[in-house]
N, CA, C and O atoms as a DFTB+ gen file, in Angstrom:
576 C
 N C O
     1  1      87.606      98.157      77.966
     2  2      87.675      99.452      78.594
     3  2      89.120      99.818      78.863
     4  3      90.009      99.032      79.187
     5  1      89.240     101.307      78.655
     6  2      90.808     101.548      79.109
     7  2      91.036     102.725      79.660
     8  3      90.168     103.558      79.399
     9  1      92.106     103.167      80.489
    10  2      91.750     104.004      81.583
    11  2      93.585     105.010      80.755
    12  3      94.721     104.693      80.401
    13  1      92.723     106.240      80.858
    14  2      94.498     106.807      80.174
    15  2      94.749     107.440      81.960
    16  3      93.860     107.922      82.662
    17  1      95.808     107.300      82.242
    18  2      96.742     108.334      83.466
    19  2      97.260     109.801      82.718
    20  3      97.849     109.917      81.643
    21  1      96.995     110.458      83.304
    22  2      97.557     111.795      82.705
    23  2      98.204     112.472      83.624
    24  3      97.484     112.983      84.482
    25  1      99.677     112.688      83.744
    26  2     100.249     113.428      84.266
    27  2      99.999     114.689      84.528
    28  3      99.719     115.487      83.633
    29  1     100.083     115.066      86.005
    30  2      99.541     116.434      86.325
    31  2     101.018     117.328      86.762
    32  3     101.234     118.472      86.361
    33  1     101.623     116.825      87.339
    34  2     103.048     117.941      87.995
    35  2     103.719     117.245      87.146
    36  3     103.686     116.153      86.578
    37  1     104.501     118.432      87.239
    38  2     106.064     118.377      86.600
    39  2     107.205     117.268      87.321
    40  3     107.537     117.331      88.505
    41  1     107.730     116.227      86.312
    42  2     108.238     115.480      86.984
    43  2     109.780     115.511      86.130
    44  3     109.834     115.609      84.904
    45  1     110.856     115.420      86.915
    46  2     112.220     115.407      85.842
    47  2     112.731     114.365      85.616
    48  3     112.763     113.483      86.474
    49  1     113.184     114.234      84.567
    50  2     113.687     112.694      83.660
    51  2     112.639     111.949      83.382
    52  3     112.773     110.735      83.532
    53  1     111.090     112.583      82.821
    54  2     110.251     111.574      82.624
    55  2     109.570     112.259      80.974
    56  3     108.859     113.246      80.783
    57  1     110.152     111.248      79.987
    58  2     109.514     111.111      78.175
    59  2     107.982     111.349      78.102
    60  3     107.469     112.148      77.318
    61  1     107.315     110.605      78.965
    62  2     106.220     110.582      78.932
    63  2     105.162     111.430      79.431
    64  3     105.666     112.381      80.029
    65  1     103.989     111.470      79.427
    66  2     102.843     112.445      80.368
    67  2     101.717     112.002      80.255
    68  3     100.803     112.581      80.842
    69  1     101.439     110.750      79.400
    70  2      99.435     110.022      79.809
    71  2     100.355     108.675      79.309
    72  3     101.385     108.716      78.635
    73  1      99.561     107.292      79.930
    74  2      99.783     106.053      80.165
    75  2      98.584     105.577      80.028
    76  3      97.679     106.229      80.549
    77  1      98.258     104.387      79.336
    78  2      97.047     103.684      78.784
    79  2      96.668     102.629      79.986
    80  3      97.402     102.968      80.914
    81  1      96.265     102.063      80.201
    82  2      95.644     100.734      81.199
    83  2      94.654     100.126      81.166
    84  3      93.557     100.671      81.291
    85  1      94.826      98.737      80.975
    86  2      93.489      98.262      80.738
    87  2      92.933      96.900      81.746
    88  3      93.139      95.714      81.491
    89  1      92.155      97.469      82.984
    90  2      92.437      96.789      84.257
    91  2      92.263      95.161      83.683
    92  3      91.919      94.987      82.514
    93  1      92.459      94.294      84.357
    94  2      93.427      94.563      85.858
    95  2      94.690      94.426      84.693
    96  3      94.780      93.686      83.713
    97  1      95.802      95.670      85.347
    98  2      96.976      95.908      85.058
    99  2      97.626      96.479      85.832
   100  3      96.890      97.150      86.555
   101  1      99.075      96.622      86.187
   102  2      99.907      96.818      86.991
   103  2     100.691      97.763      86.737
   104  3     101.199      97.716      85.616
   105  1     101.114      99.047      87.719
   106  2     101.892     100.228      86.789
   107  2     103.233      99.930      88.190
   108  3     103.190      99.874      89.419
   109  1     104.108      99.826      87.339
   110  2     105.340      99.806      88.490
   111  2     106.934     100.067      86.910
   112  3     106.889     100.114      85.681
   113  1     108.028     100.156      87.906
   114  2     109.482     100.333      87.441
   115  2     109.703      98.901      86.189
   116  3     110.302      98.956      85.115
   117  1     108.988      97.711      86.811
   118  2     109.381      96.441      86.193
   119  2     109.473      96.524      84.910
   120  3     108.983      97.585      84.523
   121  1     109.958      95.763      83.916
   122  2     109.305      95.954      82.242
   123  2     108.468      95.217      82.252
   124  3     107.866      95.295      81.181
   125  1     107.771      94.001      83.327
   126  2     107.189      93.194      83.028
   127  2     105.447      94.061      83.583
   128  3     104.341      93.558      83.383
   129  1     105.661      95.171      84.151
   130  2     104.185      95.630      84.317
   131  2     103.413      96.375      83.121
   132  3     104.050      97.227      82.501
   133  1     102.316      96.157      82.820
   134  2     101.411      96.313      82.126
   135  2     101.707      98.065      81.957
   136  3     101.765      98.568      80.835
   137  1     101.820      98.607      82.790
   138  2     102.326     100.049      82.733
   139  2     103.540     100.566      83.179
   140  3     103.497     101.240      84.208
   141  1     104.690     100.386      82.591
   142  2     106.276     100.475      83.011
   143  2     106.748     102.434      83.087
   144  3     107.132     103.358      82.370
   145  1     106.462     102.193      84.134
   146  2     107.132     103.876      84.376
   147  2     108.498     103.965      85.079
   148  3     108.717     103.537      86.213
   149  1     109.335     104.533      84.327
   150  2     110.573     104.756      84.697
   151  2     111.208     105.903      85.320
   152  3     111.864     106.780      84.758
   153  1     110.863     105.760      86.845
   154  2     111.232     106.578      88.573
   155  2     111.796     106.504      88.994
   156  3     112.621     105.849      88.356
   157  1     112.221     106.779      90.071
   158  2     113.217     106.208      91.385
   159  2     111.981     106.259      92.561
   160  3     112.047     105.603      93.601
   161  1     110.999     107.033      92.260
   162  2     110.004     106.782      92.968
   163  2     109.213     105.769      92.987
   164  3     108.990     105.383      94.134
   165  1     108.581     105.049      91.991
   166  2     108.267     104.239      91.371
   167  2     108.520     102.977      92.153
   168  3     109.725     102.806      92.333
   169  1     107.638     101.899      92.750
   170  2     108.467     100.412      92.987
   171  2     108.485      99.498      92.201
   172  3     107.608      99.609      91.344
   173  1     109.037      98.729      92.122
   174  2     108.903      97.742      90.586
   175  2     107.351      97.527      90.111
   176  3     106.810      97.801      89.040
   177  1     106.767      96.850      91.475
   178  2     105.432      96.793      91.400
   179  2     105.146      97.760      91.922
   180  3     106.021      97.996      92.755
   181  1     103.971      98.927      91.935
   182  2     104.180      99.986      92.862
   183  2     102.422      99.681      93.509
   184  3     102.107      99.536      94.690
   185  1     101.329      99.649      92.059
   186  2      99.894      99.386      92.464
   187  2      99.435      99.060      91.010
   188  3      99.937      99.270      89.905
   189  1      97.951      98.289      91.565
   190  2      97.298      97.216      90.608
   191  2      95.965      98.142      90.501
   192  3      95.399      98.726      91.425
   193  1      95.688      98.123      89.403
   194  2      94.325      99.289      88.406
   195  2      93.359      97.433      88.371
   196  3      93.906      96.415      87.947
   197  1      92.358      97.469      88.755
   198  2      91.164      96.392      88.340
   199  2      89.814      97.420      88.443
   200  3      89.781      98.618      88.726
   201  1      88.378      96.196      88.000
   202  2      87.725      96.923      88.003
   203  2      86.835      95.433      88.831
   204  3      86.936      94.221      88.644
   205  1      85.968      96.283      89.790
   206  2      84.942      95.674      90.770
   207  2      83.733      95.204      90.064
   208  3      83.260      95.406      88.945
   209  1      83.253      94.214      91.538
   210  2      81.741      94.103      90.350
   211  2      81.061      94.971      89.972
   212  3      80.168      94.675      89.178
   213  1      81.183      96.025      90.291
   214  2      79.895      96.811      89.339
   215  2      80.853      97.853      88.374
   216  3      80.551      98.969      87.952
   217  1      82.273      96.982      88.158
   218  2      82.773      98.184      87.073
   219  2      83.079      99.397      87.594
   220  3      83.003     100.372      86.846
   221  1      83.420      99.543      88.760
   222  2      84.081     100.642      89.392
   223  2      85.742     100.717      89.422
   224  3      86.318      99.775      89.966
   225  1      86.217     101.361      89.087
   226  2      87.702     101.426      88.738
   227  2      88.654     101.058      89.956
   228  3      88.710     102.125      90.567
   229  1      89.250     100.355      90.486
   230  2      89.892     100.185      92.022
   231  2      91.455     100.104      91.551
   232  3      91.960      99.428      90.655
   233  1      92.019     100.987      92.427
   234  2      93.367     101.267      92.435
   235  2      94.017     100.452      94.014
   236  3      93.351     100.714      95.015
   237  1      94.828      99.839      94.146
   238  2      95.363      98.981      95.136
   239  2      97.075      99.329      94.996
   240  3      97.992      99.257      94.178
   241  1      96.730      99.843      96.705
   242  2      99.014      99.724      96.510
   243  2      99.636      98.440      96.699
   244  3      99.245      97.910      97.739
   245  1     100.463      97.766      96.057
   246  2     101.099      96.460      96.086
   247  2     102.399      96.717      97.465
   248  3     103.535      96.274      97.291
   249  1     102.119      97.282      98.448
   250  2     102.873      97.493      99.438
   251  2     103.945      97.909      98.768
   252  3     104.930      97.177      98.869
   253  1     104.056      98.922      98.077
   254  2     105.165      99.975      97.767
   255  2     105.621     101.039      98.886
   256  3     104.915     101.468      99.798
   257  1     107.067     101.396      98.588
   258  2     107.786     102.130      99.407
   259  2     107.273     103.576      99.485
   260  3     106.957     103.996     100.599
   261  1     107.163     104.338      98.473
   262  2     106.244     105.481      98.654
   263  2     104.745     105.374      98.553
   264  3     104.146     106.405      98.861
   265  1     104.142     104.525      98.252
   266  2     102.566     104.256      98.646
   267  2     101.546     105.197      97.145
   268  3     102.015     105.981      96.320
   269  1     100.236     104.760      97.268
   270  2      99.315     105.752      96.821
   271  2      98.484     106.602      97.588
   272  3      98.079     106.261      98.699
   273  1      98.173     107.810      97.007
   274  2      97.601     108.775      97.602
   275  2      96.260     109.439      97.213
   276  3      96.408     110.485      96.580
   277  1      95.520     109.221      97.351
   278  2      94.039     109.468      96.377
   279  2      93.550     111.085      97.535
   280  3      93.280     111.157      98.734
   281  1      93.620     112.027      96.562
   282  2      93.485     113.613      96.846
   283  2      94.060     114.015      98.301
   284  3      93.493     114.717      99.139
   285  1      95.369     113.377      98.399
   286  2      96.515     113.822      99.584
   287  2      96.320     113.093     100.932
   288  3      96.736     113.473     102.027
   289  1      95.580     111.924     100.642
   290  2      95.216     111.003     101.471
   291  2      95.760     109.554     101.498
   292  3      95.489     108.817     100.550
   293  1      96.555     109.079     102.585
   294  2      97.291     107.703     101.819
   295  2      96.182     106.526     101.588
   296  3      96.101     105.776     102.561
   297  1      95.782     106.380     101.090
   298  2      95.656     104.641     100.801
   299  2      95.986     103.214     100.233
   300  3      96.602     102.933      99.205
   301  1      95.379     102.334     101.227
   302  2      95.842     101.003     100.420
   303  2      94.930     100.432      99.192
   304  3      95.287      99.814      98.189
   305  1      93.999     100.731      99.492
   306  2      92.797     100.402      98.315
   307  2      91.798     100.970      98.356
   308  3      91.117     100.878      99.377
   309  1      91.269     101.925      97.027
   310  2      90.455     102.860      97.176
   311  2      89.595     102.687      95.586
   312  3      90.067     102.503      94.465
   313  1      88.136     102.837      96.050
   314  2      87.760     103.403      94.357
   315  2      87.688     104.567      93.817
   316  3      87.311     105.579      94.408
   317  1      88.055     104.506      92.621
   318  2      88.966     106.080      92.300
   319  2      87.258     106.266      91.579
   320  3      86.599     105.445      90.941
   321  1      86.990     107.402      91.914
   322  2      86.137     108.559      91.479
   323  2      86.182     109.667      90.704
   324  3      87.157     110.355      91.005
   325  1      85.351     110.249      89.592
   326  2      85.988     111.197      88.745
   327  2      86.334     112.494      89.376
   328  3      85.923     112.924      90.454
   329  1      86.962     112.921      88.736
   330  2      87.662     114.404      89.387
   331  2      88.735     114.228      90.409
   332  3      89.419     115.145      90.863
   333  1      88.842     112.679      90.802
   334  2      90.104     112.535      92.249
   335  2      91.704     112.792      91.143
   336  3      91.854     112.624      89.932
   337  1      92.660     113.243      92.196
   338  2      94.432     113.173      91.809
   339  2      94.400     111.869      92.605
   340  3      93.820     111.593      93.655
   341  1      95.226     111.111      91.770
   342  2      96.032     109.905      92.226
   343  2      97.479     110.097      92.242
   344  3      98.083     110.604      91.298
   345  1      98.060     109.671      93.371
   346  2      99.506     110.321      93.228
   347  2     100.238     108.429      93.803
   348  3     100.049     107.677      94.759
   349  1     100.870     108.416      92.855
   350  2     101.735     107.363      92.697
   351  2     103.349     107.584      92.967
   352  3     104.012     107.562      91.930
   353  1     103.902     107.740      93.875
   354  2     104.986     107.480      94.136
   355  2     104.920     109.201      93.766
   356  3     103.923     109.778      94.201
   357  1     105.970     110.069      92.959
   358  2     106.122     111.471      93.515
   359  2     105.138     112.160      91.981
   360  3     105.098     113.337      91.623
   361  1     104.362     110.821      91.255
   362  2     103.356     111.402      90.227
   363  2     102.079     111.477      90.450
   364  3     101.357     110.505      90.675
   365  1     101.615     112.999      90.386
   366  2     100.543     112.875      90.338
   367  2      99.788     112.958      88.978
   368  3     100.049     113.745      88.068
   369  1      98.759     111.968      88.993
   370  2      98.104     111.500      87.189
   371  2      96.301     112.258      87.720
   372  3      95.941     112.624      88.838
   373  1      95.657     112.256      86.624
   374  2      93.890     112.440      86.894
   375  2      93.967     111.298      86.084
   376  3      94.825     111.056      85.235
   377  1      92.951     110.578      86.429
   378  2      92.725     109.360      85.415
   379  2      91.396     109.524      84.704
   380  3      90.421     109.764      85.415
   381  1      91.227     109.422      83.364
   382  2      90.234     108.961      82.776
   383  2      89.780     108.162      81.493
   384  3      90.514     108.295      80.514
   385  1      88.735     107.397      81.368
   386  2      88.248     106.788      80.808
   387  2      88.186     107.017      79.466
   388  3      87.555     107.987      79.047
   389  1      89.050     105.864      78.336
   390  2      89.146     106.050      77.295
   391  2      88.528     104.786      76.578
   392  3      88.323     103.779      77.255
   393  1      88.223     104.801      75.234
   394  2      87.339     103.743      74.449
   395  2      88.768     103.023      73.916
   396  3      89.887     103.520      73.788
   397  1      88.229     101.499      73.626
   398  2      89.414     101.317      73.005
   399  2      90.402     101.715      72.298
   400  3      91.628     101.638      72.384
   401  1      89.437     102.289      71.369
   402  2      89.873     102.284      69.801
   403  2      91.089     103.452      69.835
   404  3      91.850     103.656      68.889
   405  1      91.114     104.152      71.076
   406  2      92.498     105.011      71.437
   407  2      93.770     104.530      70.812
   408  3      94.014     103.392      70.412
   409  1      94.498     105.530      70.797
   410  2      96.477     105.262      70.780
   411  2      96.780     103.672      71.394
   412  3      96.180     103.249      72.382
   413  1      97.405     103.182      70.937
   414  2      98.011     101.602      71.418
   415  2      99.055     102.060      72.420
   416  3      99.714     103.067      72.161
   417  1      99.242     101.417      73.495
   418  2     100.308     102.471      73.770
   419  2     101.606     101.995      73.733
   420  3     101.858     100.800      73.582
   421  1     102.377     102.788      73.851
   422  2     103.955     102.383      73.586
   423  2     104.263     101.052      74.024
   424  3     103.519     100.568      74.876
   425  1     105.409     100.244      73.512
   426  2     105.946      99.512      74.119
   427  2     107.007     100.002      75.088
   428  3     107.937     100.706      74.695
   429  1     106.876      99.649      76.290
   430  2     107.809      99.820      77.188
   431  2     109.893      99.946      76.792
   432  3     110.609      99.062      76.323
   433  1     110.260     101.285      77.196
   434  2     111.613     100.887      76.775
   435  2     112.234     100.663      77.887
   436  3     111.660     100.864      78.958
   437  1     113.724     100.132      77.817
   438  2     114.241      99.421      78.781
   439  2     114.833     100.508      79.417
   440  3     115.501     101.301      78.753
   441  1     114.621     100.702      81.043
   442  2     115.035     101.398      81.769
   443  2     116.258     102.254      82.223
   444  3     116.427     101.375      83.067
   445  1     116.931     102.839      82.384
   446  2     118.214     103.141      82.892
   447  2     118.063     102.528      83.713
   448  3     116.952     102.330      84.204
   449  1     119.792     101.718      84.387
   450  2     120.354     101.108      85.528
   451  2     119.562      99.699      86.029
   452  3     118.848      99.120      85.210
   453  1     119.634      99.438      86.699
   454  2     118.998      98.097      87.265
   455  2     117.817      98.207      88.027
   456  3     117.588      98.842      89.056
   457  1     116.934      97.292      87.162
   458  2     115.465      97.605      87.504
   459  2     115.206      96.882      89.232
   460  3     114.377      97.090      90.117
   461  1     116.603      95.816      89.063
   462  2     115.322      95.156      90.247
   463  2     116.831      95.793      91.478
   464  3     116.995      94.923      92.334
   465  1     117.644      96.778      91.649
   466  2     118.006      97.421      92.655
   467  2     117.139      98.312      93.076
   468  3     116.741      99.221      92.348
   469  1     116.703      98.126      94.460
   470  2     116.088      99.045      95.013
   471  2     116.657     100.372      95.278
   472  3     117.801     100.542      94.856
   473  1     115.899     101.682      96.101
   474  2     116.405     102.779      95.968
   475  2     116.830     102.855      97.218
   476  3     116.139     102.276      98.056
   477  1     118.026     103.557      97.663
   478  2     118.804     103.276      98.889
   479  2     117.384     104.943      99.530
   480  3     116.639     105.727      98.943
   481  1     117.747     104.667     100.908
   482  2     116.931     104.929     101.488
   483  2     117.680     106.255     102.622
   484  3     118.812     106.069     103.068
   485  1     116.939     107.457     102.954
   486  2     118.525     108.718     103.462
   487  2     117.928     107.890     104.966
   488  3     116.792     107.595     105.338
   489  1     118.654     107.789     105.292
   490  2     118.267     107.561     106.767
   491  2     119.053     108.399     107.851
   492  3     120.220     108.736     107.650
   493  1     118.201     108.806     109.297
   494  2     118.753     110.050     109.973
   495  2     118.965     109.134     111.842
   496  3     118.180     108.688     112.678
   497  1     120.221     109.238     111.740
   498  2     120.703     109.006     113.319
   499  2     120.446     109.831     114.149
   500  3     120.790     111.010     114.065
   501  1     119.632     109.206     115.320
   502  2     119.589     110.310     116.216
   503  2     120.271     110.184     117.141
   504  3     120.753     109.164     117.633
   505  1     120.402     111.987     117.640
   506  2     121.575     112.330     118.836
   507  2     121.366     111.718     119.942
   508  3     120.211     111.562     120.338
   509  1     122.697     111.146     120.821
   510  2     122.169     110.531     121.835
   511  2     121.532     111.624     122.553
   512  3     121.526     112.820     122.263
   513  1     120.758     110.754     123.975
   514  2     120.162     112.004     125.094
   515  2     121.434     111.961     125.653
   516  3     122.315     111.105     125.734
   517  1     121.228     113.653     126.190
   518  2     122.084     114.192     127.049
   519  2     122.031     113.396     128.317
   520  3     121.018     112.740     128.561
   521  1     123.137     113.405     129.212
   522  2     123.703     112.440     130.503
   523  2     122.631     113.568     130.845
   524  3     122.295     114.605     130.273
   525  1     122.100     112.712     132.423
   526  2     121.635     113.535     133.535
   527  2     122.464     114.189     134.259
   528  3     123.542     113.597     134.299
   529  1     122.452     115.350     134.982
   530  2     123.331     115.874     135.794
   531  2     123.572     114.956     136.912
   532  3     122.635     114.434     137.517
   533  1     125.020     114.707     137.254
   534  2     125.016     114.198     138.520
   535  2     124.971     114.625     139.497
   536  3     125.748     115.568     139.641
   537  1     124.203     114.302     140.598
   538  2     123.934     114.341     141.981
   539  2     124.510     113.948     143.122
   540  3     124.620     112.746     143.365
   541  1     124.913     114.807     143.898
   542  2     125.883     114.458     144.949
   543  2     124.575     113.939     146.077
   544  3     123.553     114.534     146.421
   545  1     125.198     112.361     146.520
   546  2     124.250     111.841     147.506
   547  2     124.008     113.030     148.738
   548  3     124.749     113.976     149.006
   549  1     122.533     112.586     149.476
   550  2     122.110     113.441     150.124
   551  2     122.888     113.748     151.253
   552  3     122.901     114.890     151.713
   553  1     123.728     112.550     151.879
   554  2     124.253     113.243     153.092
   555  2     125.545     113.941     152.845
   556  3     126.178     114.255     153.853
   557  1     126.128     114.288     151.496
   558  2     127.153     115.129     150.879
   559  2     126.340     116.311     150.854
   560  3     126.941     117.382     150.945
   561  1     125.258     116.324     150.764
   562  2     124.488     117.761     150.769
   563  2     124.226     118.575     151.583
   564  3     124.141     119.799     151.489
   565  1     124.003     117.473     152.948
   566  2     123.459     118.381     154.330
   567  2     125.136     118.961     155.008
   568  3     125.270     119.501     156.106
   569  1     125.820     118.785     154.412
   570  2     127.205     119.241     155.026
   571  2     128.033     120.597     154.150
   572  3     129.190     120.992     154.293
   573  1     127.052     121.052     153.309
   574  2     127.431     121.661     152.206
   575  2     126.962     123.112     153.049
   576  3     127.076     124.209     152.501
């Protein structure tokens, strides 16, 4: 059995737009995953495609930095259902069910830059709190 991903939004710097899988397989940045997509969104490992006992398709996030999202909902492990968006890091794919005998799919090409640097992260400082006003002790007050 094999499951094609089909790209739904517009994503920039990406060759591709449907991805083959044939659970259990792994779609992340790595070259070593079964489905190598090349993001900044993307985590090396990002999530694992298997199929349950009764052959139900299960999508699992491998504790990735942007997570999965099954129809704008985060989850960690979900069974994907027909008609759901799966959104993987800033892609969203529809997934469906293809027979073998489909396209082979590409061999993975080797990534721009360094696969196993992670993506620096914007991070926001916050302002200190404002001082309290100071208060002149009370018996400075009753003389005022």
């Amino acid at each position: 059995m094999y499951y094609q991903l089909i790209l739904q939004n517009h994503v920039d710097d990406l060759n591709q737009t449907t991805w083959l899988i044939k659970p259990p397989g792994v779609v992340g940045r790595d070259m070593n995953c079964q489905v190598c997509i090349d993001h900044p969104s993307i985590s090396r490992q990002h999530c694992q495609f298997s199929l349950n006992h009764e052959e139900t398709l299960i999508v699992k996030d491998l504790d990735s930095m942007n997570g999965i999202y099954i129809d704008d909902t985060r989850v960690k492990q979900a069974a994907l259902m027909p008609g759901q968006v799966l959104q993987i890091g800033a892609l969203r794919v529809h997934v469906e069910f293809t027979t073998g005998a489909g396209p082979v799919p590409k061999p993975a090409t080797k990534p721009k830059g360094n696969v196993n640097a992670t993506q620096p992260m914007k991070t926001i400082r916050p302002e200190p709190a404002p001082a309290p006003p100071v208060e002149k002790p009370w018996w400075k007050r009753l003389f005022e």
